[in-house]
C-alpha positions in Angstrom: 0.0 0.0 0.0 3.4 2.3 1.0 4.7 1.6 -2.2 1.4 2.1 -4.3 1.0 5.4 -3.3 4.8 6.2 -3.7 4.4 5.1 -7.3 1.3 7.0 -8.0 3.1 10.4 -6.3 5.8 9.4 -8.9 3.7 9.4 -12.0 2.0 12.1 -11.0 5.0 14.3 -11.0 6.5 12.6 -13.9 3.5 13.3 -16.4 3.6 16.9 -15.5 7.2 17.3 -16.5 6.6 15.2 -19.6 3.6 17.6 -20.9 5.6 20.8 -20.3 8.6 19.4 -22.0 6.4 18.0 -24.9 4.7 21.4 -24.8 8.0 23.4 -25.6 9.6 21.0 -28.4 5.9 21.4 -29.9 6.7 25.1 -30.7 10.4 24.5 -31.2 9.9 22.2 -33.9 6.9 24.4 -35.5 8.9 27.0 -35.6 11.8 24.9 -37.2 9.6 23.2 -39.6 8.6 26.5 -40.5 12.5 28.0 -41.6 13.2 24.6 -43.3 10.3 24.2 -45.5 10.8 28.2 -46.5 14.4 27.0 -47.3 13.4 23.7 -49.0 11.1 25.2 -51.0 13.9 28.2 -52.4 16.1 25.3 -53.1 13.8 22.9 -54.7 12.6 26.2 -57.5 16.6 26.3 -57.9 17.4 22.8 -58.5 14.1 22.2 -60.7 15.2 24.5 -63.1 18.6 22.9 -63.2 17.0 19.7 -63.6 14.7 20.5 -66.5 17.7 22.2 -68.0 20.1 19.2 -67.7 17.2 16.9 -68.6 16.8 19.1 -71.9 20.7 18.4 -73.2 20.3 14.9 -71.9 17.1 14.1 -74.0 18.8 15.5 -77.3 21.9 13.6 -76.5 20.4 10.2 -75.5 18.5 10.5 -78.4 21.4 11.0 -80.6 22.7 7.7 -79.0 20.3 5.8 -79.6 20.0 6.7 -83.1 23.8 6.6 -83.5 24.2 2.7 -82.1 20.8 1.7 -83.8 19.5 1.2 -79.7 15.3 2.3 -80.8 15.0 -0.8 -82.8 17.0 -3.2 -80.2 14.6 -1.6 -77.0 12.0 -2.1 -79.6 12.8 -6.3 -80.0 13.2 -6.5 -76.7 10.2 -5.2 -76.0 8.7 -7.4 -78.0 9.8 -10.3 -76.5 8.9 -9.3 -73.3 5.7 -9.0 -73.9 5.9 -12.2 -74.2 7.6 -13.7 -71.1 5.2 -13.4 -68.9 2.5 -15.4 -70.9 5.4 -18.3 -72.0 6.3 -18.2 -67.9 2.3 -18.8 -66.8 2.3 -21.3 -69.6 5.2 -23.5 -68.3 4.2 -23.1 -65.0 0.5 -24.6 -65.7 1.4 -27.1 -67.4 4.0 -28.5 -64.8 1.5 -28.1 -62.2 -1.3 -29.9 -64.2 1.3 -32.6 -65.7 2.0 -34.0 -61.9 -1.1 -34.1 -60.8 -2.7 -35.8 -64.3 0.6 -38.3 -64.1 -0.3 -39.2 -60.2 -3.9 -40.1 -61.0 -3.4 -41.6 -64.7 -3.6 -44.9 -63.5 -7.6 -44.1 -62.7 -9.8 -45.3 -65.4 -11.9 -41.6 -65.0 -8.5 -40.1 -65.8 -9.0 -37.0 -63.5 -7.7 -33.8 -65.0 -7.2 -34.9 -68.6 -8.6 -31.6 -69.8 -7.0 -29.5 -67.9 -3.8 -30.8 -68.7 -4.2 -31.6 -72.6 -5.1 -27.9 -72.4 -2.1 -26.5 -70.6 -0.1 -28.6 -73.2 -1.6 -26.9 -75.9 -1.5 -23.6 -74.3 2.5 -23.8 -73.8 2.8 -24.6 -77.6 0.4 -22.1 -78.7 2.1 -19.2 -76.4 5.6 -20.3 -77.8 4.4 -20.7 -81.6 3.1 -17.1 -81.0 6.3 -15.5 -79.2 8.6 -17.1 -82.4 6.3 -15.4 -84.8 6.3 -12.3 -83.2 10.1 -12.8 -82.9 10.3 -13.1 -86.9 7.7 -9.7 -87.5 10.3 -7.9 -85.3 13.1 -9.2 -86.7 14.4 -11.0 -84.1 14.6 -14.1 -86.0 14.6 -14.2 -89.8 12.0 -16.2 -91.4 13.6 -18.7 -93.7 12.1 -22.0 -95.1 14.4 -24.0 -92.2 13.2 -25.9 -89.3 11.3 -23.1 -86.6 13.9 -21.6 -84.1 12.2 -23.4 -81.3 11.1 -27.1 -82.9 12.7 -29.4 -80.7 10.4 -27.7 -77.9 7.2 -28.0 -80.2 8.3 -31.9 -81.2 8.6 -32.9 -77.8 5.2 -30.8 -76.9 3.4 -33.2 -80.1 4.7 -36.1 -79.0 3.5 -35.8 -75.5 0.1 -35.1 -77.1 0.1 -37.5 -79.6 1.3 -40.0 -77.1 -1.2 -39.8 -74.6 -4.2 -39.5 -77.3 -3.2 -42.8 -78.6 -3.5 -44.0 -74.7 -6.8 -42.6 -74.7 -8.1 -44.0 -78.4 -8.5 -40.3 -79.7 -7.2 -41.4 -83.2 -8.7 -38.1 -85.0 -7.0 -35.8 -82.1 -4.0 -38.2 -82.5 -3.9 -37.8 -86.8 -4.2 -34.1 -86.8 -1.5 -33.6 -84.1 1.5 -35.7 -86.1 -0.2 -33.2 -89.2 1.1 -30.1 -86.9 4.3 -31.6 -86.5 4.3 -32.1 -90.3 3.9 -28.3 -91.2 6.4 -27.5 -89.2 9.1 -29.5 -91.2 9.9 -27.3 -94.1 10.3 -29.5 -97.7 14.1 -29.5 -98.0 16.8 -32.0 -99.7 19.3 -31.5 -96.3 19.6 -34.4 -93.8 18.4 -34.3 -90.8 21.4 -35.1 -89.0 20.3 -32.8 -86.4 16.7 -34.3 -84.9 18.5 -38.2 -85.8 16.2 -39.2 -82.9 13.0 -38.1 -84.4 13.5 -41.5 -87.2 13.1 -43.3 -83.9 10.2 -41.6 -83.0 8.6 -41.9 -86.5 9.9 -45.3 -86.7 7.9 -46.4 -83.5 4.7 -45.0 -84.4 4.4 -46.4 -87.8 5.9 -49.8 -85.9 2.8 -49.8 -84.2 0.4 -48.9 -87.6 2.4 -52.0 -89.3 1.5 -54.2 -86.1 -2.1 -53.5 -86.8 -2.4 -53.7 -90.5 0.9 -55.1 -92.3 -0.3 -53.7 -96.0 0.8 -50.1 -94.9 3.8 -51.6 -95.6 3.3 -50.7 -99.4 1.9 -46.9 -98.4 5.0 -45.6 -96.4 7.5 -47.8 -99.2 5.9 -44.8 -101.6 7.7 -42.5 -99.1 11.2 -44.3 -98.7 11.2 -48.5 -99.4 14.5 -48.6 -97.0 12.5 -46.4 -93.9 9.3 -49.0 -94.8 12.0 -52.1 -94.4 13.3 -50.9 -91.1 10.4 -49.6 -89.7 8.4 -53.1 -90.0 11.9 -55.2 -88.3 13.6 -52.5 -85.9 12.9 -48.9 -85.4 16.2 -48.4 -83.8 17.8 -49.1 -87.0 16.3 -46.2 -88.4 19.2 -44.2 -86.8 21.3 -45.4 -89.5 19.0 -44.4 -92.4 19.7 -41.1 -94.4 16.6 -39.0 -94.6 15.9 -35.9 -95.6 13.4 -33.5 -94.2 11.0 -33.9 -97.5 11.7 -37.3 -97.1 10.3 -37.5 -93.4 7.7 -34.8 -94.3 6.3 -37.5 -96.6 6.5 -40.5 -94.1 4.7 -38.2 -91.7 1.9 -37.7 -94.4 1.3 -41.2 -95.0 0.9 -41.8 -90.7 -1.4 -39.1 -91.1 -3.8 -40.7 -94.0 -3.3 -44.2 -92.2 -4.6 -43.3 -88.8 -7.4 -41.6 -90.0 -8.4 -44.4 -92.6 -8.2 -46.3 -88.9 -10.5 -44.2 -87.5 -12.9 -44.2 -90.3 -12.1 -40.0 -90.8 -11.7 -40.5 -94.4 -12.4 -36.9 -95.4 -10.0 -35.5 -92.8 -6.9 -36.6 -94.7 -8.5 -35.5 -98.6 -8.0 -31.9 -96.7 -3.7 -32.8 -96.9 -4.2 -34.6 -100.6 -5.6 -31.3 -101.8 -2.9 -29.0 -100.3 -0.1 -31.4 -101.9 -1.9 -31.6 -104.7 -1.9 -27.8 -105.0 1.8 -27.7 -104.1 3.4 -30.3 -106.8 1.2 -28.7 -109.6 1.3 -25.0 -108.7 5.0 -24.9 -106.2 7.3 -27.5 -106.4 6.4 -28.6 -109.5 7.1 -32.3 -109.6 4.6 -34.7 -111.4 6.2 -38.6 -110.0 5.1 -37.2 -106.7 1.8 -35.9 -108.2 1.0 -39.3 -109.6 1.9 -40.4 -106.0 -0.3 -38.0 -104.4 -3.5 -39.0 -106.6 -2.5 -42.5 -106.2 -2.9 -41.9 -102.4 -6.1 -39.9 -102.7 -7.9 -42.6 -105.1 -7.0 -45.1 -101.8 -8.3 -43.1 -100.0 -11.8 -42.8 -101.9 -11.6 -46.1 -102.9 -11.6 -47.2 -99.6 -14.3 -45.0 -98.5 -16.4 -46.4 -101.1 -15.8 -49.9 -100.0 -16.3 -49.1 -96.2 -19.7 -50.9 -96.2 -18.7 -54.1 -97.8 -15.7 -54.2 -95.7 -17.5 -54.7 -92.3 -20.1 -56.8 -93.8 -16.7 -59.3 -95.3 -17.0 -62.7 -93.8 -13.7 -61.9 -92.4 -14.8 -59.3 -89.9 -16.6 -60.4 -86.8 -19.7 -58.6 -85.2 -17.5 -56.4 -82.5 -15.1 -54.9 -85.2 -18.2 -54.6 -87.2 -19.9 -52.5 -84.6 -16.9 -50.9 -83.8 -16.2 -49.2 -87.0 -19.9 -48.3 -87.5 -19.5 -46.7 -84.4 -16.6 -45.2 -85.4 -17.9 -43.6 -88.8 -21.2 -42.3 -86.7 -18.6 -40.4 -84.4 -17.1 -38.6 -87.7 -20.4 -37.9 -89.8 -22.8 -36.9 -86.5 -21.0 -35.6 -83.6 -22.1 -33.6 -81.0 -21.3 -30.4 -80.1 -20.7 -28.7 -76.6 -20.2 -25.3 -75.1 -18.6 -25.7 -71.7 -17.9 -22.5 -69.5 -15.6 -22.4 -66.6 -15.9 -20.6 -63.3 -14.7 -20.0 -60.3 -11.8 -22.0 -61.2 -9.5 -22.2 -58.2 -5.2 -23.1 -58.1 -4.1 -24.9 -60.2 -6.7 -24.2 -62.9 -6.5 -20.7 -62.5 -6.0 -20.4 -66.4 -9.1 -21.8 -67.1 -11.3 -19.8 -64.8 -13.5 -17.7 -67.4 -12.6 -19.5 -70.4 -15.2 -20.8 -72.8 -14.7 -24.2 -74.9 -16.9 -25.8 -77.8 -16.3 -29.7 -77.4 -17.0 -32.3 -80.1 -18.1 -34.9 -78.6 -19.2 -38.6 -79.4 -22.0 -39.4 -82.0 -25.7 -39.7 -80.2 -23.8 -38.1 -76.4 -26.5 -36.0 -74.3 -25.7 -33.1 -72.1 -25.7 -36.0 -68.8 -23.1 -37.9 -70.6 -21.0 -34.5 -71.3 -22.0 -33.5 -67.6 -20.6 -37.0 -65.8 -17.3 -36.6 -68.3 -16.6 -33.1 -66.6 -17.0 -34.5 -63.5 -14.3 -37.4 -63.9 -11.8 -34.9 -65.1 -13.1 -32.3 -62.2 -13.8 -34.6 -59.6 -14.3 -31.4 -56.9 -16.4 -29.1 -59.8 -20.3 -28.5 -59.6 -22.0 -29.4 -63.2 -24.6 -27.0 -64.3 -26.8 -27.6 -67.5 -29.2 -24.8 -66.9 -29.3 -21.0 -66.5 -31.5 -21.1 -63.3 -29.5 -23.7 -61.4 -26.3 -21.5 -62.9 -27.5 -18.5 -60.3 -28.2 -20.7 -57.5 -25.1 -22.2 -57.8 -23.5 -18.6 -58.6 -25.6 -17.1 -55.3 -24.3 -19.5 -53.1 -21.1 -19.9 -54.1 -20.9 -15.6 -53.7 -22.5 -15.9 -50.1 -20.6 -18.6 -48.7 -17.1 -16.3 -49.8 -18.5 -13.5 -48.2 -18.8 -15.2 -45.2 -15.4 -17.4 -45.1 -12.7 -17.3 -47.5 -11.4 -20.1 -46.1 -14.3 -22.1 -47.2 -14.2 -25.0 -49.5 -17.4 -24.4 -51.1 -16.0 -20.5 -51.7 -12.9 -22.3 -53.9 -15.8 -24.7 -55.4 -15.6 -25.0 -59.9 -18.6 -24.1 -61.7 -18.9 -25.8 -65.2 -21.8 -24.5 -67.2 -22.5 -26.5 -70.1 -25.0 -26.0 -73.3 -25.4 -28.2 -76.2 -24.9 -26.5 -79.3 -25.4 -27.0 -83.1 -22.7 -26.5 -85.5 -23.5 -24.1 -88.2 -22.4 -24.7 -92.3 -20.3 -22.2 -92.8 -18.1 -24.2 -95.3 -21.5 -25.2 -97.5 -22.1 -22.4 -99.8 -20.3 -24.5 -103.1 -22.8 -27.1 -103.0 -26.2 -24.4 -103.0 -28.4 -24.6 -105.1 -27.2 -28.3 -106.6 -29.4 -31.4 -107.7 -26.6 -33.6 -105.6 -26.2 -36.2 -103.3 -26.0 -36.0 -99.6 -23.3 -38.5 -99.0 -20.8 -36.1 -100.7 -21.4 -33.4 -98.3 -22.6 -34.7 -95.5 -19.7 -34.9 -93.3 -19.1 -31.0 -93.7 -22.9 -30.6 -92.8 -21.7 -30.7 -89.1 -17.9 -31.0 -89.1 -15.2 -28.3 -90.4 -16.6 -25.3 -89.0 -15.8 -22.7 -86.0 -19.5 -21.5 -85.5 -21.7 -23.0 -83.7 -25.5 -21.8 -82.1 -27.2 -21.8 -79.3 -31.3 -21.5 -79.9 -33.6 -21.1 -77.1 -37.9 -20.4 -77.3 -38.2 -16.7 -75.9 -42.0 -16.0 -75.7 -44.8 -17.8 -75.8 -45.3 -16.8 -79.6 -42.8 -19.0 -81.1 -40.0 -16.5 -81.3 -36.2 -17.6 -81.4 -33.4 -16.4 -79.9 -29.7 -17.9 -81.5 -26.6 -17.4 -79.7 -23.3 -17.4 -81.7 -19.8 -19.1 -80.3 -16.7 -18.6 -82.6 -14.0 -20.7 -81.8 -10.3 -20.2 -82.7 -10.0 -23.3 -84.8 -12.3 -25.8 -86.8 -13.4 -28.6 -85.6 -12.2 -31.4 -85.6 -9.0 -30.9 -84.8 -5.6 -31.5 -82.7 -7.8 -31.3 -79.5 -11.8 -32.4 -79.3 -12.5 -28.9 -77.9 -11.9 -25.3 -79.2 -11.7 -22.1 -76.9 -14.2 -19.7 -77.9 -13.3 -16.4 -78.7 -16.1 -14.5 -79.7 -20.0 -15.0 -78.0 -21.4 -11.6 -77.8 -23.4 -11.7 -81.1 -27.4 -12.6 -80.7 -30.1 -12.6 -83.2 -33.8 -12.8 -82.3 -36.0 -14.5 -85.2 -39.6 -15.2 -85.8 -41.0 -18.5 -85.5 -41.2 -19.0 -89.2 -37.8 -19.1 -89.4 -37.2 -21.5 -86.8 -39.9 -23.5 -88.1 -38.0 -23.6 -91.9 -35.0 -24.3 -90.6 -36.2 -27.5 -88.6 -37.5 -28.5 -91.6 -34.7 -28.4 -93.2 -32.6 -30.3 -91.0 -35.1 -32.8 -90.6 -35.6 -32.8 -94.9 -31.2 -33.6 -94.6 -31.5 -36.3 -92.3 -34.6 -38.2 -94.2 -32.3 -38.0 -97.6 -29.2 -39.5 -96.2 -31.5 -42.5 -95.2 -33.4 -42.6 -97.8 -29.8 -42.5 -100.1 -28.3 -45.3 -97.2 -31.1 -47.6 -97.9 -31.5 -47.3 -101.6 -28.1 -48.5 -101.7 -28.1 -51.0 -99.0 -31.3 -52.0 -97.4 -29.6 -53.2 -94.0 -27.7 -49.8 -93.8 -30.0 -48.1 -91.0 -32.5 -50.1 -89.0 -35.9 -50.3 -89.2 -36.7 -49.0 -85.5 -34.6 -46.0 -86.4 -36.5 -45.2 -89.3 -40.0 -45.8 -87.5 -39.1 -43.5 -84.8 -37.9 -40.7 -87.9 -40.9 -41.3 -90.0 -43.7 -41.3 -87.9 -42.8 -37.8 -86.0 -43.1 -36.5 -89.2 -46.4 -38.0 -90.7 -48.8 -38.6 -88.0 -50.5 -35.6 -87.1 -50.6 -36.1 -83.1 -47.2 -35.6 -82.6 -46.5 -31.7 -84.4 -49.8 -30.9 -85.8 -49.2 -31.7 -89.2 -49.6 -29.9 -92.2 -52.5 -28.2 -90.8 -50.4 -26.6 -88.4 -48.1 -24.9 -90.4 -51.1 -23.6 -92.9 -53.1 -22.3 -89.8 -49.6 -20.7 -88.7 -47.9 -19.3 -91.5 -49.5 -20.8 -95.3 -52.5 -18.7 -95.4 -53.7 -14.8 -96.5 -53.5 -13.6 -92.9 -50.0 -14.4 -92.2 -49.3 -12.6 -95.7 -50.7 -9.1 -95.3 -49.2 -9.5 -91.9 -45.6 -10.4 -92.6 -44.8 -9.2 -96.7 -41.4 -9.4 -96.0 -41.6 -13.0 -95.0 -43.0 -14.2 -98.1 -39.9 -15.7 -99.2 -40.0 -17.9 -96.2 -43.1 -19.0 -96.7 -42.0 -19.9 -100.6 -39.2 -21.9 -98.9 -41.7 -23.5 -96.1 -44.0 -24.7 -99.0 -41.3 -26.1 -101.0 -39.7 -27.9 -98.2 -42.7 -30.2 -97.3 -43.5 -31.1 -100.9 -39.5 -32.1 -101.0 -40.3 -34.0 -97.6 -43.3 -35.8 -99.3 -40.3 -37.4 -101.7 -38.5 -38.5 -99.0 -41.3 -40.0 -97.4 -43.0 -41.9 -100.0 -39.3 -43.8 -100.5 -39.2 -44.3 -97.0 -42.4 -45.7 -95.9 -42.3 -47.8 -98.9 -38.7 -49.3 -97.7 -40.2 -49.5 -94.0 -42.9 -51.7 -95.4 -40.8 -53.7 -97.3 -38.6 -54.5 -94.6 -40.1 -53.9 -91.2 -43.0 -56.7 -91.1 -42.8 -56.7 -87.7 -44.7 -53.2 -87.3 -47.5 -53.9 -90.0 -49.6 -51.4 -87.2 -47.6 -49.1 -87.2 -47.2 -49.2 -91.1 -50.7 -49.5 -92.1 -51.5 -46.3 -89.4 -48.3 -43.7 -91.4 -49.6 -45.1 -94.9 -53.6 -43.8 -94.1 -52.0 -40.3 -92.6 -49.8 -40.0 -95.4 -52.3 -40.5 -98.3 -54.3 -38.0 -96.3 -51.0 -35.6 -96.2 -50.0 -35.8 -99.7 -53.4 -34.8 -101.3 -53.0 -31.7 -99.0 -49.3 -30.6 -99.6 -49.9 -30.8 -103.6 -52.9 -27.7 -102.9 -50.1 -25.8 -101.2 -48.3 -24.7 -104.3 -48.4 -25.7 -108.1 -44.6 -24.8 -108.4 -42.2 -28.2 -109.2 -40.8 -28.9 -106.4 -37.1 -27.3 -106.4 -34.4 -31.0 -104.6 -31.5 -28.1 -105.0 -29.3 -27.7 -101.5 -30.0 -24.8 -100.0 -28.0 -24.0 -96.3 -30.5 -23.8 -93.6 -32.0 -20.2 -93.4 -31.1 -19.7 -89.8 -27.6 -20.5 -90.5 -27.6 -18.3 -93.7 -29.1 -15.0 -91.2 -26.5 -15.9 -88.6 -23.5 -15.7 -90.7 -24.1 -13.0 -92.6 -24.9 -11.2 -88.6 -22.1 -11.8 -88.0 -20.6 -10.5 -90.8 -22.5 -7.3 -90.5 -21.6 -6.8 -86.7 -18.6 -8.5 -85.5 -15.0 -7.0 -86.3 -12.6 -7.9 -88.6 -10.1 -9.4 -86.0 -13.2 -12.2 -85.0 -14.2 -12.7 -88.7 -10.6 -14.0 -89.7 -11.4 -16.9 -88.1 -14.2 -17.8 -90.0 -14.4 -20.0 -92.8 -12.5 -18.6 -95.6 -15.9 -19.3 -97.9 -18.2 -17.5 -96.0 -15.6 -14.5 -95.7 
C-alpha cells in the first residue's frame, strides 16, 4: 500500500514534466519546420530548373545515341519479347503443375484432369508458336524456309500429345497432331542429321500402324522403301537411315492418311491430298510425286467407297463390325458442346472464365458431357441450366463472403449448353441437284461456328446465340476455346420453323440414299421413330399446323417481308413428301414386324400428300439450300462482328 502510493506520487509528477517538456519542443519544432520548408522550398525552384535544363541536353543527347548505335529498334525487340515472357512463364508453369497431378492419377480409369492438362499442353505450344512469330515480325529471328527456331520444344510438346491420345483412343485428335508436326518441317533435300532421334520416333509409331495392318507396308515404301524395311523389323535401325526433311515430311503424311483411314475419318486426310496436290502442280512442281499423291487420294476414296462391304466381309466379326460403324457415326454426327468455366480455383486458375466448344461422341447427351466433366473435375459442380447457374452462382458468392477459407468458396462451376454447328463451309454445293453423301460430313464438321437456340415467348420467337472458336473442328484437340460469344439474333417462329425443316428434310435424304443403296444400312426401329414424327399428325400438328400458322392470306398481309420464307416453307414439305413416300415404302418392305404401325403412317400420309400438292403448283425445287437460320446468322455476323473475330471464319463465307 506504502509503495502504491509512492508510485502513484511518482507518475504524477513525472506526467507533468513530460507535458511541459512535450509542450516546448511542440513550438520548437513548428517553428523549425517553418525556416526549413521556407528553405526547402527556395532550393527545390533552384534545383528544378537545373534539372529540367540538364534533362533538356540529356534528352537531345540520349536520343542521338540511340540513333547513332541503332539502340530504338534493339529496346524495340526487346520489347517485343517481353511482352511475351510473362505469358510463356504462366504457360510452363500450368502445365507442370497440371502434368504432376494428371501423371499421379493416370492410373484411374476416369482419368482426373485430362482436360486440364491436354489444355495447358496446348497452351504452352500455342504461347511459344506465338512468341517465335512475333520474334520473326520484329526481326528478331529471320524467317527462312528451315526448321522453326524453337522445334525441338514444339516436337517434344506433339509427341507428348500425340502419345497420350493414342492411350486414350483419340485417333482423329492423335492424326491431326502428327499433321502439326508435319507443317512445321519445311520441304528441303538436307539431312536431318540434327533431330537423328525423331527417325526413332517416326519409326515407333508407324511400328505400331504395321503391327495393326501389315499392308501399310506398301503406303509408307511410296515415301522411302528402305524407312518402310526398317520400320516393319527395328525402329532403332532407323538411326542409321539417311533422310531428308521432305523425305520424313512424306513418311509423316502417310501416318497421317493411315490413322485416320483407322479411324474411319476418311475426309479428314482428302483436306492434306488437296494441299499437296496444290503444291506439286502449282510450287514444287514435280509430277512422279503428283501421280503419287492422286495414287494416295484414289486409296483413300476407294476405300471409302468400299467401307460398307468391308465390315459386312466374312472376315470381320460382329464387335469390329460394330466398332467401326460406331466409329464412322462419331465422324459424320457428332455432338457439339459449349462448356464455360468458373470459379476455377489453383491450379486451374488459367481456365477460370474460359469458354470451350467440345466435339463430342456421336448420339452423347448433355448427362453424358455432364458425368465426363465431373471425372476430369472430380471437386467441380455441373450446371446444365441457367436457373441452377445462379443458384449455384448465389451460393457460391455468399458462402465467400462469409469465409474465404471455405471450401465451397474455392468450389468449380462448369456450365455447359449443347450447341449445333453451323455450315459455314456449304455455300459451293447451294443450289445443286446432288447427293448427300458427298457433303454430308461437312454438314456438321469443319466449321468454328456453332449456335445456341432457345424459345423466348410464348409466340414461337427464337433467340440464337453465336460461339466462334479459334479453330475448326475437328482438330488436334476435341475442344476449341471460344473467342467470340457476344453476337445474338432474335427470329420469328417461321424461321425456326424452316429451318427444322430443313434439317429434318437432310436427315430423311441421307437414309433414304443409305437404304436405296443398302437395305440393312440403318435399322428399321430407327427409321420408325424418324418417319412417324413427321407423318402422323398427333405428334407436331401436321400440315395443318403450319397452314393455320404461317401458309395462309392472314400471315401474308401480316408479314410481306416474310413471303420468301413461306416460298421456302411450302417447297420444303413437298420435297419432304419425296423423301417420305421412298421411305415408308422401304419401311414396309422391310419392317413386317410393325404392320400397325405401317398401315397407321400409310392412311396419314395419303391424307397428307393430297393436301401438300394444294399448297403450291410450283415443281418442287431438290436443289441444296443452307439452312435459313444458319444463312441469317453468318451474314450477322458479318454485319456486326469486327474484322479481327471474322478471320477466323471459314475462308468461304468470308
Amino acid at each position: 500500500s506504502a509503495d502504491n502510493s509512492n508510485v502513484q506520487s511518482r507518475l504524477s509528477r513525472d506526467s507533468s514534466k513530460v507535458e511541459d517538456r512535450l509542450s516546448r519542443d511542440s513550438s520548437n519544432v513548428e517553428s523549425r519546420m517553418s525556416r526549413d520548408s521556407s528553405k526547402v522550398e527556395s532550393r527545390m525552384s533552384r534545383d528544378s530548373s537545373k534539372v529540367e535544363s540538364r534533362m533538356s541536353r540529356d534528352s537531345s543527347k540520349v536520343e542521338q545515341r540511340l540513333s547513332r548505335y541503332n539502340l530504338k529498334e534493339f529496346l524495340r525487340k526487346l520489347t517485343t519479347l517481353v511482352e511475351h515472357v510473362d505469358k510463356i512463364l504462366d504457360a510452363v508453369i500450368d502445365s507442370t503443375i497440371v502434368q504432376k497431378l494428371y501423371r499421379d492419377f493416370m492410373w484411374m480409369e476416369t482419368k482426373p484432369y485430362y482436360f486440364a492438362y491436354i489444355t495447358a499442353e496446348y497452351t504452352l505450344y500455342q504461347r511459344l508458336r506465338e512468341s517465335e512469330e512475333s520474334a520473326v515480325e520484329a526481326g528478331i529471328f529471320e524467317r527462312s524456309s528451315e526448321l522453326p527456331a524453337w522445334f525441338a520444344e514444339y516436337k517434344h510438346i506433339l509427341k507428348d500429345l500425340y502419345d497420350i491420345y493414342i492411350e486414350e483412343g483419340e485417333i482423329i485428335c492423335a492424326s491431326y497432331t502428327i499433321q502439326e508436326l508435319e507443317t512445321l518441317i519445311p520441304w528441303r533435300s538436307d539431312k536431318m542429321d540434327k533431330f537423328r532421334e525423331l527417325k526413332t520416333v517416326i519409326g515407333d509409331w508407324w511400328k505400331a500402324e504395321l503391327d495393326k495392318d501389315p499392308r501399310l507396308v506398301e503406303l509408307i515404301g511410296r515415301a522411302n522403301k528402305e524407312f518402310a524395311a526398317a520400320a516393319q523389323l527395328d525402329p532403332t535401325e532407323l538411326m542409321k537411315i539417311d533422310l531428308t526433311w521432305s523425305e520424313c515430311k512424306e513418311i509423316l503424311q502417310k501416318l497421317v492418311i493411315a490413322k485416320f483411314e483407322h479411324a474411319a475419318g476418311f475426309e479428314c486426310s482428302q483436306v492434306l491430298m488437296d494441299n499437296l496436290i496444290y503444291r506439286y502442280r502449282n510450287i514444287d512442281i514435280n509430277f512422279k510425286k503428283l501421280s503419287l499423291v492422286l495414287h494416295n487420294l484414289a486409296d483413300i476414296f476407294d476405300t471409302q467407297a468400299n467401307f460398307k462391304q468391308a465390315m459386312l466381309s466374312s472376315t470381320t466379326s460382329s464387335d469390329q463390325r460394330l466398332m467401326k460403324e460406331n466409329a464412322r457415326r462419331d465422324i459424320l454426327e457428332p455432338e457439339y458442346f459449349r462448356i464455360e468455366f468458373i470459379n476455377a480455383p489453383d491450379p486451374f486458375r488459367f481456365l477460370h472464365g474460359q469458354k470451350f466448344i467440345y466435339r463430342e461422341r456421336a448420339m452423347k447427351k448433355a448427362d453424358d458431357m455432364s458425368a465426363k466433366l465431373k471425372s476430369w473435375f472430380p471437386d467441380c459442380e455441373v450446371s446444365l441450366s441457367k436457373q441452377a447457374l445462379r443458384k449455384s452462382s448465389v451460393a457460391t458468392s455468399s458462402t465467400s463472403s462469409t469465409s474465404s477459407s471455405s471450401t465451397a468458396a474455392s468450389r468449380m462451376v462448369i456450365f455447359v449448353q449443347k450447341v449445333n454447328p453451323v455450315m459455314t463451309n456449304m455455300s459451293v454445293y447451294e443450289n445443286l441437284d446432288i447427293q448427300l453423301q458427298v457433303m454430308r460430313y461437312r454438314t456438321r464438321n469443319e466449321t468454328n461456328a456453332f449456335a445456341f437456340k432457345e424459345q423466348i415467348n410464348k409466340a414461337g420467337n427464337v433467340r440464337v446465340s453465336l460461339s466462334l472458336t479459334e479453330a475448326e473442328l475437328p482438330w488436334m484437340l476435341r475442344w476449341s476455346r471460344v473467342i467470340s460469344d457476344q453476337l445474338e439474333l432474335e427470329v420469328r417462329p417461321i424461321v425456326s420453323y424452316l429451318t427444322n425443316i430443313q434439317y429434318k428434310n437432310l436427315e430423311l435424304q441421307g437414309y433414304l440414299e443409305s437404304l436405296q443403296e443398302d437395305r440393312a444400312a440403318v435399322s428399321m426401329t430407327e427409321i420408325s421413330m424418324s418417319i412417324q414424327g413427321v407423318i402422323l399428325a398427333a405428334v407436331n400438328g401436321g400440315i395443318t399446323e403450319l397452314q393455320n400458322k404461317f401458309i395462309n392470306k392472314e400471315y401474308e398481309e401480316m408479314f410481306p417481308e416474310d413471303k420468301i420464307y413461306v416460298d421456302m416453307l411450302i417447297n420444303e414439305i413437298k420435297k419432304q413428301n419425296i423423301y417420305l413416300e421412298g421411305l415408308l415404302h422401304i419401311h414396309g418392305e422391310e419392317n413386317k414386324a410393325m404392320e400397325s404401325l405401317q398401315f397407321e403412317m400409310q392412311k396419314e400420309f395419303s391424307k397428307r400428300k393430297p393436301m401438300v400438292n394444294k399448297l403450291s403448283k410450283e415443281k418442287v425445287n431438290k436443289a441444296f439450300l443452307v439452312p435459313i437460320l444458319d444463312t441469317m446468322t453468318i451474314e450477322k455476323a458479318k454485319e456486326t462482328l469486327n474484322a479481327d473475330v471474322l478471320t477466323y471464319l471459314n475462308p468461304n463465307i468470308n
